[in-house]
N, CA, C and O of each residue as an XYZ file, in Angstrom:
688
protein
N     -17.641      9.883    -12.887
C     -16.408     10.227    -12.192
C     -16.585     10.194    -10.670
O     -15.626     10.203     -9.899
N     -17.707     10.159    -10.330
C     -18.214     10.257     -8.452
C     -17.194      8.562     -8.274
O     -16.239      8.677     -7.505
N     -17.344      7.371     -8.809
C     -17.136      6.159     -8.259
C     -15.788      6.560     -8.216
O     -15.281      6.000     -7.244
N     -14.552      7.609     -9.091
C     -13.246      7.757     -8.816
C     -13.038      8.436     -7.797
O     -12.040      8.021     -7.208
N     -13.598      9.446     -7.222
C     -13.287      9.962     -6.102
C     -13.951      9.239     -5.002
O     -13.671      9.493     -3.831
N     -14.814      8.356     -5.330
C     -15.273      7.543     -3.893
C     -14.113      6.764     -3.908
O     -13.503      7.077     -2.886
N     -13.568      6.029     -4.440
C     -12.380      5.054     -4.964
C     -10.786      5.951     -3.633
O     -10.078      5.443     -2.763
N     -10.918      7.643     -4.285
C      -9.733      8.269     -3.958
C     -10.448      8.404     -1.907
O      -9.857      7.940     -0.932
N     -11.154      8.803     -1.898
C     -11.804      8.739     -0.573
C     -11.438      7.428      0.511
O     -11.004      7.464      1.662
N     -11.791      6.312     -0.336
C     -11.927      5.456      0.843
C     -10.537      4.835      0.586
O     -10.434      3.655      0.923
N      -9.334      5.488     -0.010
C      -7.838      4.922      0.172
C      -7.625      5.878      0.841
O      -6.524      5.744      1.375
N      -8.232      7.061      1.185
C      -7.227      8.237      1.816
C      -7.704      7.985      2.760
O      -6.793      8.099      3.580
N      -9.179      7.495      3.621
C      -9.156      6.945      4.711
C      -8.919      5.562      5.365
O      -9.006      5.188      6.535
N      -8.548      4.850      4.071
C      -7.408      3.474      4.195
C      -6.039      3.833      5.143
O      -5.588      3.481      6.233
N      -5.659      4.772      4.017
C      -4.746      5.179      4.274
C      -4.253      5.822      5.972
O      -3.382      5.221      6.601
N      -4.808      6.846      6.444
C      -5.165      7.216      7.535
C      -4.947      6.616      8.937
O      -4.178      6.768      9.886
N      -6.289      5.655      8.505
C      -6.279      4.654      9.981
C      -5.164      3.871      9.846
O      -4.636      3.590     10.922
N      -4.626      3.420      8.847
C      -3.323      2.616      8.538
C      -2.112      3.265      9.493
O      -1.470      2.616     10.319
N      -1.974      4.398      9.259
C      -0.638      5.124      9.821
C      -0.618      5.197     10.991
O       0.499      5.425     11.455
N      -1.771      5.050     11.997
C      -1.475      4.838     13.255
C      -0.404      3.564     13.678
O       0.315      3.331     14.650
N      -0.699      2.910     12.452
C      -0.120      1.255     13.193
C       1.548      1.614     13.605
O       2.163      0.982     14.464
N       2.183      2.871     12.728
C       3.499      3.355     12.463
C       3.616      3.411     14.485
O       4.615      3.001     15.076
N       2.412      3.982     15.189
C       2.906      4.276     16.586
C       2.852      3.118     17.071
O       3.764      3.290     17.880
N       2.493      1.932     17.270
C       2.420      0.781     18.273
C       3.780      0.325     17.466
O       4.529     -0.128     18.332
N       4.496      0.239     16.033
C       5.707     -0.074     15.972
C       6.658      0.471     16.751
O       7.564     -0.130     17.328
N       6.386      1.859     16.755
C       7.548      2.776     17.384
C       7.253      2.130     19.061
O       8.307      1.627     19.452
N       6.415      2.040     19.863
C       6.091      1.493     21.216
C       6.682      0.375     21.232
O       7.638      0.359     22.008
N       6.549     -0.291     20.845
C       7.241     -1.849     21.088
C       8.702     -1.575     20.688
O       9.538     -2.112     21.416
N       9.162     -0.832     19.660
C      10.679     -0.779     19.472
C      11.285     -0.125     20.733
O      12.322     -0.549     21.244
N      10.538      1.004     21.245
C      11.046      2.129     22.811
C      10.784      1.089     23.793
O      11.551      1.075     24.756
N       9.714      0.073     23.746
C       9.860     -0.794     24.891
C      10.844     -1.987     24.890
O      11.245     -2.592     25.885
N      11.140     -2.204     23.684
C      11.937     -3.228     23.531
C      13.317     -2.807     24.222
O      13.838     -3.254     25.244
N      13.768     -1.760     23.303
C      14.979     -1.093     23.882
C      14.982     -0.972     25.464
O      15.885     -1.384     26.192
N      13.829     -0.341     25.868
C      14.104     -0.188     27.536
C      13.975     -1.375     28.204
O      14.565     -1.456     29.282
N      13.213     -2.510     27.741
C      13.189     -3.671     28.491
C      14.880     -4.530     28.314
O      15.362     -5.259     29.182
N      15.548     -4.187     26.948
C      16.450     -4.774     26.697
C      17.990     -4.591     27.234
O      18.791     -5.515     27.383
N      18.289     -2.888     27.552
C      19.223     -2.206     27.859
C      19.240     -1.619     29.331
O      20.255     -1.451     30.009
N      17.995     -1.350     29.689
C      17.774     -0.861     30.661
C      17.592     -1.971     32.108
O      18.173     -1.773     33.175
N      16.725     -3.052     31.853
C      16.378     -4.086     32.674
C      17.169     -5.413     32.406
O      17.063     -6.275     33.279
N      17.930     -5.684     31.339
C      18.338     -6.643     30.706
C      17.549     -7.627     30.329
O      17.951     -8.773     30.126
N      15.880     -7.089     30.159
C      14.782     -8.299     30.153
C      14.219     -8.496     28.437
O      13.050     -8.505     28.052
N      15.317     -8.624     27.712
C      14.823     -8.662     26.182
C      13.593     -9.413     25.892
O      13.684    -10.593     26.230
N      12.426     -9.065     25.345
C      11.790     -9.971     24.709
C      11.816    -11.192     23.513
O      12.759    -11.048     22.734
N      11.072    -12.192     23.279
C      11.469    -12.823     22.497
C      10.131    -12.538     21.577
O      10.076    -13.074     20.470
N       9.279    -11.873     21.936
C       8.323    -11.571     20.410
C       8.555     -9.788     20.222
O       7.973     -9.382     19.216
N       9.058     -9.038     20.756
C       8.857     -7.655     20.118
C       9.874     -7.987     18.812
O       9.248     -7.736     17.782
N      10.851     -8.333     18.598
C      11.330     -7.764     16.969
C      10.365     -8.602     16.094
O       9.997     -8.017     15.075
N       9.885     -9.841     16.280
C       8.669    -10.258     15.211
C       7.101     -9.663     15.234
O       6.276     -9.932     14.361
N       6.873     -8.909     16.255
C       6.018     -7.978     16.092
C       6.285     -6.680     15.234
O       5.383     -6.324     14.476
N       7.301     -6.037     15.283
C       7.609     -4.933     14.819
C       7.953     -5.414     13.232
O       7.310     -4.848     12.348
N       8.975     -6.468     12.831
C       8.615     -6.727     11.588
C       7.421     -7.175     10.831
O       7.442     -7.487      9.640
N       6.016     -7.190     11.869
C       5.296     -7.340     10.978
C       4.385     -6.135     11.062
O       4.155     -5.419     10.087
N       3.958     -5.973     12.073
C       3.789     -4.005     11.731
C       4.104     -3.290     10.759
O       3.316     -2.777      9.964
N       5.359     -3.202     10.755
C       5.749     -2.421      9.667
C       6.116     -2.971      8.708
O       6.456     -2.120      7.887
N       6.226     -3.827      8.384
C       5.706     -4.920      7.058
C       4.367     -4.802      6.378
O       4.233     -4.810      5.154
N       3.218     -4.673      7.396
C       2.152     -4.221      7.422
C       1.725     -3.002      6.917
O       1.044     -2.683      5.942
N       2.263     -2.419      7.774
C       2.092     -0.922      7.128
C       2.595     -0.531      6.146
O       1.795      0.089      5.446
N       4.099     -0.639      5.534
C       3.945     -0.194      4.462
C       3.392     -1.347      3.347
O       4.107     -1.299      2.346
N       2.931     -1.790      3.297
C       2.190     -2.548      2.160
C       0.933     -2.232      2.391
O       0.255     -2.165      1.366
N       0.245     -1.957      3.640
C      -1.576     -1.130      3.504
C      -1.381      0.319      3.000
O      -2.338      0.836      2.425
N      -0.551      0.836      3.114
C      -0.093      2.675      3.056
C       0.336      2.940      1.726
O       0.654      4.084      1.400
N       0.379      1.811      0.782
C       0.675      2.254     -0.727
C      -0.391      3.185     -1.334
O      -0.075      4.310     -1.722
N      -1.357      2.830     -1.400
C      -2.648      3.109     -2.438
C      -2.278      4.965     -1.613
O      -1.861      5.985     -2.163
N      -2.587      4.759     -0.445
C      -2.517      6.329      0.244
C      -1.414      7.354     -0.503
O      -1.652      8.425     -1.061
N      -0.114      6.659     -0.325
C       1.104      6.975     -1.030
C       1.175      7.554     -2.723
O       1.713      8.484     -3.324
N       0.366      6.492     -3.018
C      -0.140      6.923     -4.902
C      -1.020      7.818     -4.702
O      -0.577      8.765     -5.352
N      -1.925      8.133     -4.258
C      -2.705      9.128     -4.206
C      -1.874     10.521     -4.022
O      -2.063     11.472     -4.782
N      -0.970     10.557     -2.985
C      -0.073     11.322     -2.770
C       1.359     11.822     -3.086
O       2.229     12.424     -2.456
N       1.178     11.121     -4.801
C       2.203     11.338     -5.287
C       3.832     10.937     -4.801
O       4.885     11.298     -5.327
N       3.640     10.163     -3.744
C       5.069      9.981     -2.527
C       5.591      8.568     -3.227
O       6.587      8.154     -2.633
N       5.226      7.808     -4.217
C       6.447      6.972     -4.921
C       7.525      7.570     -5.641
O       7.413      8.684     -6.154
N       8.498      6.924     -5.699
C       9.471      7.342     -6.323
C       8.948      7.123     -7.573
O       8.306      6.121     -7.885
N       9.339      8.488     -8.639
C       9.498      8.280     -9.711
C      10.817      8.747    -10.369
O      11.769      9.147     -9.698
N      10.822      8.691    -11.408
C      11.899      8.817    -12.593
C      11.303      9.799    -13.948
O      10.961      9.440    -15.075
N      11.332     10.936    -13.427
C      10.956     11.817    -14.317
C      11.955     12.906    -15.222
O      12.059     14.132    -15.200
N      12.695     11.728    -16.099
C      13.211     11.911    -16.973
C      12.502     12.092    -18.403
O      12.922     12.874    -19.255
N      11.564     11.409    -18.533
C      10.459     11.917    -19.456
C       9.771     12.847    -19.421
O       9.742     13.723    -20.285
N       8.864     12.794    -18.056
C       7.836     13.319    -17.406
C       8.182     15.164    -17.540
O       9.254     15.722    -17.302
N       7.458     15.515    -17.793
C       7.665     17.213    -18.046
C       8.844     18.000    -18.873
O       9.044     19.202    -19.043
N       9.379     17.102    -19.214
C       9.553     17.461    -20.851
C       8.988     18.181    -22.298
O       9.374     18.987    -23.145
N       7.751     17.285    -21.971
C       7.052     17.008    -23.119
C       5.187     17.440    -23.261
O       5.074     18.265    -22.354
N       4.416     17.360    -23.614
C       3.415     17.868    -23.565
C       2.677     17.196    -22.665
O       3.082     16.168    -22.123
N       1.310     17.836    -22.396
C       0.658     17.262    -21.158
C      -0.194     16.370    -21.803
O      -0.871     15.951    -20.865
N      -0.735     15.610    -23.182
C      -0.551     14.329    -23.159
C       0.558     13.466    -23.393
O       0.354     12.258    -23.271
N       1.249     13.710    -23.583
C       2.981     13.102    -23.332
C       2.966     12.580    -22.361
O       3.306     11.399    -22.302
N       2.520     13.358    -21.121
C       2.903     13.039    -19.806
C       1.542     11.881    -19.129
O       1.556     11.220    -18.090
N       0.482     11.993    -20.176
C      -0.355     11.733    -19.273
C      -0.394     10.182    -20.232
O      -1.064      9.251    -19.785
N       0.164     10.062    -21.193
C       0.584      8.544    -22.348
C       1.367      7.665    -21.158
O       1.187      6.571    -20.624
N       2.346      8.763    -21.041
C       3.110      7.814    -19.842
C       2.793      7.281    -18.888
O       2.984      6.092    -18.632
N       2.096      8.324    -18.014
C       1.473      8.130    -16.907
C       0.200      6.441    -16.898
O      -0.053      5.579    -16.057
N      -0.271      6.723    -18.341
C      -1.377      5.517    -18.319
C      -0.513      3.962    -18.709
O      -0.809      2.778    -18.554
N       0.552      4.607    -19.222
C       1.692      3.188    -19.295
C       2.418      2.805    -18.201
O       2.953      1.698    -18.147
N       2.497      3.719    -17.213
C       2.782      3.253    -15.467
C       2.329      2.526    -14.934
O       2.687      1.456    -14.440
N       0.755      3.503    -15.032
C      -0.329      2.789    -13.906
C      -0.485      1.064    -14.724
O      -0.456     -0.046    -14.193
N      -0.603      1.344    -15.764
C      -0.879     -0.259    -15.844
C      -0.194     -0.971    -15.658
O      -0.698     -2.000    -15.209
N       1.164     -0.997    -15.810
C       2.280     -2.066    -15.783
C       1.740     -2.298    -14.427
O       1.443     -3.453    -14.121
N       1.525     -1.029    -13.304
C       1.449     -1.167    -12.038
C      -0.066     -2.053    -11.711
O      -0.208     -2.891    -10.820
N      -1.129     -1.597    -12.710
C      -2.032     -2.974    -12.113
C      -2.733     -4.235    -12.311
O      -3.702     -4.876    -11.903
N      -1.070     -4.306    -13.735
C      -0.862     -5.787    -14.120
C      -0.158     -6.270    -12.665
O      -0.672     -7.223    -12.080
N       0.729     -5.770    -12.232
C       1.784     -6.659    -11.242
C       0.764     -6.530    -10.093
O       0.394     -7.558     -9.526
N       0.223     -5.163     -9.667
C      -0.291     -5.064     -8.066
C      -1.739     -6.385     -8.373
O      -1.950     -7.323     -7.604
N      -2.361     -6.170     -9.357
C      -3.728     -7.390    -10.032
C      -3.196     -8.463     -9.674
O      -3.839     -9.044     -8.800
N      -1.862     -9.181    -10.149
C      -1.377    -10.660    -10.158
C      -0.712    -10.684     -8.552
O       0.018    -11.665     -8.412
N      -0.784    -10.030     -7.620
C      -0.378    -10.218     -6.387
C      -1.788    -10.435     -5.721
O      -2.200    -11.416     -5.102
N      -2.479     -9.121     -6.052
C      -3.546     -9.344     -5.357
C      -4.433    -10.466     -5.561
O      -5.256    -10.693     -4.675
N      -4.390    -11.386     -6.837
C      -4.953    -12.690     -6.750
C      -4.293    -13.732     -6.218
O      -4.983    -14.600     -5.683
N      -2.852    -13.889     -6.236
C      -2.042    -14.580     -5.952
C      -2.316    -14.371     -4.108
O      -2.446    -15.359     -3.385
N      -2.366    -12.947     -3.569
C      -2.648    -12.804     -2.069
C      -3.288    -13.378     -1.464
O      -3.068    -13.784     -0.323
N      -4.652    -13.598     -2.419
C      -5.697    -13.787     -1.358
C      -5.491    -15.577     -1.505
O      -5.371    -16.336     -0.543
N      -5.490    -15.786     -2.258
C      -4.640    -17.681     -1.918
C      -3.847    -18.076     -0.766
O      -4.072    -19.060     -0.062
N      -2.600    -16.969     -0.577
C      -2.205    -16.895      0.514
C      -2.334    -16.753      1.686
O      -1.752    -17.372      2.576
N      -3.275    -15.750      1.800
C      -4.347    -15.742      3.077
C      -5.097    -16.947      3.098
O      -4.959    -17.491      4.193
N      -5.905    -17.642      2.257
C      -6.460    -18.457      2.459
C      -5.944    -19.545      3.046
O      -6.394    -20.144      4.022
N      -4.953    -19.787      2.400
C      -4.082    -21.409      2.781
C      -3.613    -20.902      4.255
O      -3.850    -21.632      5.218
N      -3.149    -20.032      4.385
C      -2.970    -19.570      5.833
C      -3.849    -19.544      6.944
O      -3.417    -19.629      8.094
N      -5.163    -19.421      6.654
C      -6.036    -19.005      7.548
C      -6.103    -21.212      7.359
O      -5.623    -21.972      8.199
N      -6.539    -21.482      6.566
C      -7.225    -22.706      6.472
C      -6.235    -23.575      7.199
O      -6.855    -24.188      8.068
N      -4.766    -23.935      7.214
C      -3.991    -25.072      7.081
C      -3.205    -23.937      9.170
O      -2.238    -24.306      9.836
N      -4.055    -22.804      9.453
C      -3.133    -22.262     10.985
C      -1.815    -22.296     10.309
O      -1.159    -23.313     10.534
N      -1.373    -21.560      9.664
C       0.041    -21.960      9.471
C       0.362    -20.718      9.926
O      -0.233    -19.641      9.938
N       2.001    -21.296     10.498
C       2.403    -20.218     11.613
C       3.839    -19.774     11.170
O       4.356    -20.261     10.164
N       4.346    -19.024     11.791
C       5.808    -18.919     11.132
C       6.858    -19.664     12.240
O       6.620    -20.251     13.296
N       8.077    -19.387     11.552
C       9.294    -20.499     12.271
C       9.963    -20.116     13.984
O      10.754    -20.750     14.683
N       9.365    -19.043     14.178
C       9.658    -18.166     15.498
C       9.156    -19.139     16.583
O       8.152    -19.824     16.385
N       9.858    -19.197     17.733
C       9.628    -19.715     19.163
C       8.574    -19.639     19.530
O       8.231    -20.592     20.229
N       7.737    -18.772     19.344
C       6.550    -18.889     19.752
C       5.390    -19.019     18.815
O       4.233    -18.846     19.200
N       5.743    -19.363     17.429
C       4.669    -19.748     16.322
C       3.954    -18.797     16.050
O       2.812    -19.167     16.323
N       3.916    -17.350     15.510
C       2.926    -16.527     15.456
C       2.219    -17.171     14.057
O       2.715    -18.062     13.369
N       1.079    -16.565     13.848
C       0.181    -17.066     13.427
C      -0.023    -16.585     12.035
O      -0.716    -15.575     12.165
N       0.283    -16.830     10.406
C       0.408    -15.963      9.264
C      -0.420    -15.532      9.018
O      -0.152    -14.342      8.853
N      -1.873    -15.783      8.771
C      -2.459    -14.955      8.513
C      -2.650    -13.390      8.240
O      -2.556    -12.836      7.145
N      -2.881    -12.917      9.230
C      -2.752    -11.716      9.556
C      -1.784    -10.938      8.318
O      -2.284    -10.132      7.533
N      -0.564    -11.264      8.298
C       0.260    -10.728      7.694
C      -0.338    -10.810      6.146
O      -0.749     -9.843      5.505
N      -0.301    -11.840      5.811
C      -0.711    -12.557      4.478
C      -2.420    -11.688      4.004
O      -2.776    -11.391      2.863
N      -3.109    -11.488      5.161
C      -4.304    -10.857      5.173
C      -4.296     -9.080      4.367
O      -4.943     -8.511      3.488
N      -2.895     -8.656      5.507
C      -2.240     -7.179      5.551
C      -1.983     -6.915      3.851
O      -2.367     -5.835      3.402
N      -1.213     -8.091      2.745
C      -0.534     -8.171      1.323
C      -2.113     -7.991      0.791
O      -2.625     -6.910      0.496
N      -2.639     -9.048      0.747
C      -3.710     -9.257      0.136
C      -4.994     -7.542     -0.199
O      -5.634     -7.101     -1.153
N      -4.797     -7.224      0.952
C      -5.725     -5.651      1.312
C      -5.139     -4.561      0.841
O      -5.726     -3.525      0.528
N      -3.684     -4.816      0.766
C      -2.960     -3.728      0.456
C      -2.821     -3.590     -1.233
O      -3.078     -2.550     -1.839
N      -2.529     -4.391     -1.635
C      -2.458     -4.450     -3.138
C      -3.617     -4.399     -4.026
O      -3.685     -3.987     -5.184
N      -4.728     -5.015     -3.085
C      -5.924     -4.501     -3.471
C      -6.709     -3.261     -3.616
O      -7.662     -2.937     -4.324
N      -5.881     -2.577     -2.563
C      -5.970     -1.068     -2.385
C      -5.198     -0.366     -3.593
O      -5.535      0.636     -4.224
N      -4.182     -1.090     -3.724
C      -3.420     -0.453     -5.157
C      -3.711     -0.260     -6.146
O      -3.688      0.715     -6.898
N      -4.273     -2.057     -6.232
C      -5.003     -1.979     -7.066
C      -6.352     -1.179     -8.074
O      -6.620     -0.934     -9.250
N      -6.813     -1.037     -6.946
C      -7.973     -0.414     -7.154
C      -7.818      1.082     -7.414
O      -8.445      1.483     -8.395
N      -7.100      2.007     -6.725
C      -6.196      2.956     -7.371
C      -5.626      3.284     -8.338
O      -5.834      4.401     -8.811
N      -4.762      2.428     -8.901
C      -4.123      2.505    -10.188
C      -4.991      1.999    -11.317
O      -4.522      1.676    -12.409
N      -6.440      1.933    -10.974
C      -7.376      1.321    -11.822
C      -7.866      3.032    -12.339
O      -7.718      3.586    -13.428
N      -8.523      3.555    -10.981
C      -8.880      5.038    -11.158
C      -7.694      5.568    -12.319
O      -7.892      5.934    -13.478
N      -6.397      5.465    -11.559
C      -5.490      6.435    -12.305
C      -5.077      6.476    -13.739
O      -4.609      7.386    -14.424
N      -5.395      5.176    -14.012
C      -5.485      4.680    -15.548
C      -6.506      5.346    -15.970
O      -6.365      6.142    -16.898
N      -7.675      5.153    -15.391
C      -8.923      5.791    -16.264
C      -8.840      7.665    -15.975
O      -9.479      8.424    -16.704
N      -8.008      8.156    -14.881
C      -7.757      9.979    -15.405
C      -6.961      9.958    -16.074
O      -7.107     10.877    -16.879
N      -5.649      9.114    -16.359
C      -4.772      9.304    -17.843
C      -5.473      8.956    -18.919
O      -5.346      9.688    -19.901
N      -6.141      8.083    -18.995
C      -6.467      8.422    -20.325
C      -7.543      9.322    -20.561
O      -7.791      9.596    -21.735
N      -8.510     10.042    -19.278
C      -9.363     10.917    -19.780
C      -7.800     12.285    -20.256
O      -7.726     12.636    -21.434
N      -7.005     12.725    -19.466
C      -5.970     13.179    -19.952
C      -5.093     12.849    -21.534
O      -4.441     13.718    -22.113
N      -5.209     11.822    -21.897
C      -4.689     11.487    -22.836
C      -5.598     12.324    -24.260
O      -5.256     13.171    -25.085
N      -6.861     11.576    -24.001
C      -7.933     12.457    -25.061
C      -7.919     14.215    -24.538
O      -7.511     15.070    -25.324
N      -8.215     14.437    -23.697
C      -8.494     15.899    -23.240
C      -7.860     16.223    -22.581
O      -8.295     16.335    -21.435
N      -5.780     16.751    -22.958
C      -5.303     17.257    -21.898
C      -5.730     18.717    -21.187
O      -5.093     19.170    -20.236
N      -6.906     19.400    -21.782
C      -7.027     20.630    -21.207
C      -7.541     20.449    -20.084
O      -7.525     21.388    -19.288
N      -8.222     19.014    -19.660
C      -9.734     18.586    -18.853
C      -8.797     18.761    -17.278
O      -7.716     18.226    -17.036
N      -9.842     19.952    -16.075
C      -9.960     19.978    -15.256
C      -9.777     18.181    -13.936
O     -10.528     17.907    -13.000
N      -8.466     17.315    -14.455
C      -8.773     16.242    -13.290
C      -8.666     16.663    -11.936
O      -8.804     15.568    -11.389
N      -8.511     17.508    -10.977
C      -8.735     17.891    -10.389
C     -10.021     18.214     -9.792
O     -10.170     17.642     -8.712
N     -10.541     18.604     -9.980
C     -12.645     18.218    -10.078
C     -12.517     16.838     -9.460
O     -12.703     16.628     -8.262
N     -12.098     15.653    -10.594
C     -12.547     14.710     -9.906
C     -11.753     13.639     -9.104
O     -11.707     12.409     -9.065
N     -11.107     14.757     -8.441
C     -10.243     13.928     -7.448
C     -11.085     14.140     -5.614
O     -12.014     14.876     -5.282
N     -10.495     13.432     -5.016
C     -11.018     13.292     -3.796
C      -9.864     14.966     -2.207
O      -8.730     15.188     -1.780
N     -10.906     15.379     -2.109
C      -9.895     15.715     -1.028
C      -9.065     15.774      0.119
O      -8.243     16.683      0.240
């Protein structure tokens, strides 16, 4: 159980350094505005910076997010029913979740690749450069991935042993 909380560890400090990126979005949006309204000197790369920032960010900030319980769910089932009830479900989530986040994250890193390999840039005036972005999908879902891998394996230790302490082996 140590490799699940190393797993929960190094998304919560994924997670972390990730959320700073939330302030250089907010900077470029306050500078945009003041360069735009104030000076009449609009830029022509702050709104394609800021959509990819925060494009960025929330796709690195998932795995953090699952850890933290902050997806939406639909817990119309969920606490109803007994605590392997809940935890049957729970292992029928996570997987759907890392069948789809698995088939992105292989599908990602193709994307990054062909990106990095072929410079391909996007359609903007000044050609920014995809990678990066394509880099941002690829890391992020991998992060999910790798998460909803853990979380599968505490539902089903839950599934056999709902009395079992998961808490122990979570990260703090």
């Amino acid at each position: 159980m140590g490799l699940l909380a190393w797993v929960d560890r190094l998304n919560i400090l994924f997670g972390r350094v990730v959320s700073f990126l939330i302030w250089f979005g907010i900077a470029i949006i306050v500078l945009e505005v003041a360069l735009r309204y104030v000076f009449n000197m609009p830029t022509v790369w702050g709104p394609g910076y800021t959509q990819r920032i925060f494009a960025s960010y929330f796709i690195l900030i998932g795995a953090y997010t699952l850890i933290n319980n902050g997806h939406v769910r639909v817990d119309l089932l969920l606490g109803t029913r007994s605590a392997r009830w809940n935890a049957l479900l729970d292992l029928l989530n996570y997987a759907i979740l890392v069948l789809w986040a698995g088939a992105l994250t292989y599908e990602g890193w193709y994307y990054f690749e062909e990106a990095w390999a072929f410079n391909e840039t996007d359609d903007s005036a000044l050609g920014h450069p995809m990678w990066p972005v394509k880099l941002a999908l690829f890391l992020g879902v991998l992060m999910i991935t790798l998460q909803g891998i853990v979380e599968i394996i505490r539902s089903a230790v839950l599934v056999v042993r709902p009395d079992f302490d998961i808490k122990r082996v979570k990260a703090a």
